[in-house]
C-alpha positions in Angstrom: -63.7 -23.9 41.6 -66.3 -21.3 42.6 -68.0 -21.6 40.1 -68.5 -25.4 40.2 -69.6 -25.0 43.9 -71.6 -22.4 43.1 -73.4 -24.3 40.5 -73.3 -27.5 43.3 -75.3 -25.2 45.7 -77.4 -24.5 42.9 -78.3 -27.8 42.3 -79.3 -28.3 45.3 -81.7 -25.5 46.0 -83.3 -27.3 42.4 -83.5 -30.3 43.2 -86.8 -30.3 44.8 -88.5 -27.3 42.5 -90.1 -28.0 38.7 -88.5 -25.3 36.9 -86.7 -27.5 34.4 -88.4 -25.4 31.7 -86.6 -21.9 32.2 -83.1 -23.2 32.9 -80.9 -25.1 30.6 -79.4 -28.2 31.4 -76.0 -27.2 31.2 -76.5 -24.9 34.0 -78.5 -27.0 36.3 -76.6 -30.3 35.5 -72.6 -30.9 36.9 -70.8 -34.0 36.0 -69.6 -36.3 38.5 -65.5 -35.2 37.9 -66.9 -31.7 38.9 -67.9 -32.5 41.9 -65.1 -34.7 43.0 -63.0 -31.6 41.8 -64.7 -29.5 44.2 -65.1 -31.7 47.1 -60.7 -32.4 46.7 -60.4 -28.5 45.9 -62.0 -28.1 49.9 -60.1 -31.3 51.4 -56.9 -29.3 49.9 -58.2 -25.7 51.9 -58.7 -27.9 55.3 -55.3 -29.6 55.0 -53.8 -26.1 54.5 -55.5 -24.5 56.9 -54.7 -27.7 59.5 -51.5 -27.3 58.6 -50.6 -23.9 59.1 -52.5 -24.0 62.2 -49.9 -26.9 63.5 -47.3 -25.1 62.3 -48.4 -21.8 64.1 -49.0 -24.0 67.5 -45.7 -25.6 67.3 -44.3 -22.0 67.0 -45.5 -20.7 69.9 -43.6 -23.1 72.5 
């Protein structure tokens, strides 16, 4: 999954430059089911990291 956001940020940062001639498309390019992999894969990190901060909170009383 780093890799895909790595190549999201990447993407970006390309969006607005003209160097379509030295890169390939396969590295500039990510399909749409990438992305929605990427974007659940950091929903899943902020549910755990919600959750195990509940669970440390409710711990503490």
């Amino acid at each position: 999954m780093l890799i895909l956001a790595s190549k999201l940020k990447q993407d970006d940062s390309l969006k607005g430059s003209r160097t379509s001639a030295t890169m390939s498309d396969s590295t500039r390019r990510v399909s749409a089911r990438d992305k929605l992999l990427v974007k659940d894969e950091e929903l899943s990190a902020s549910l755990n990291m919600l959750t195990f901060l509940k669970l440390c909170c409710l711990g503490c009383r």
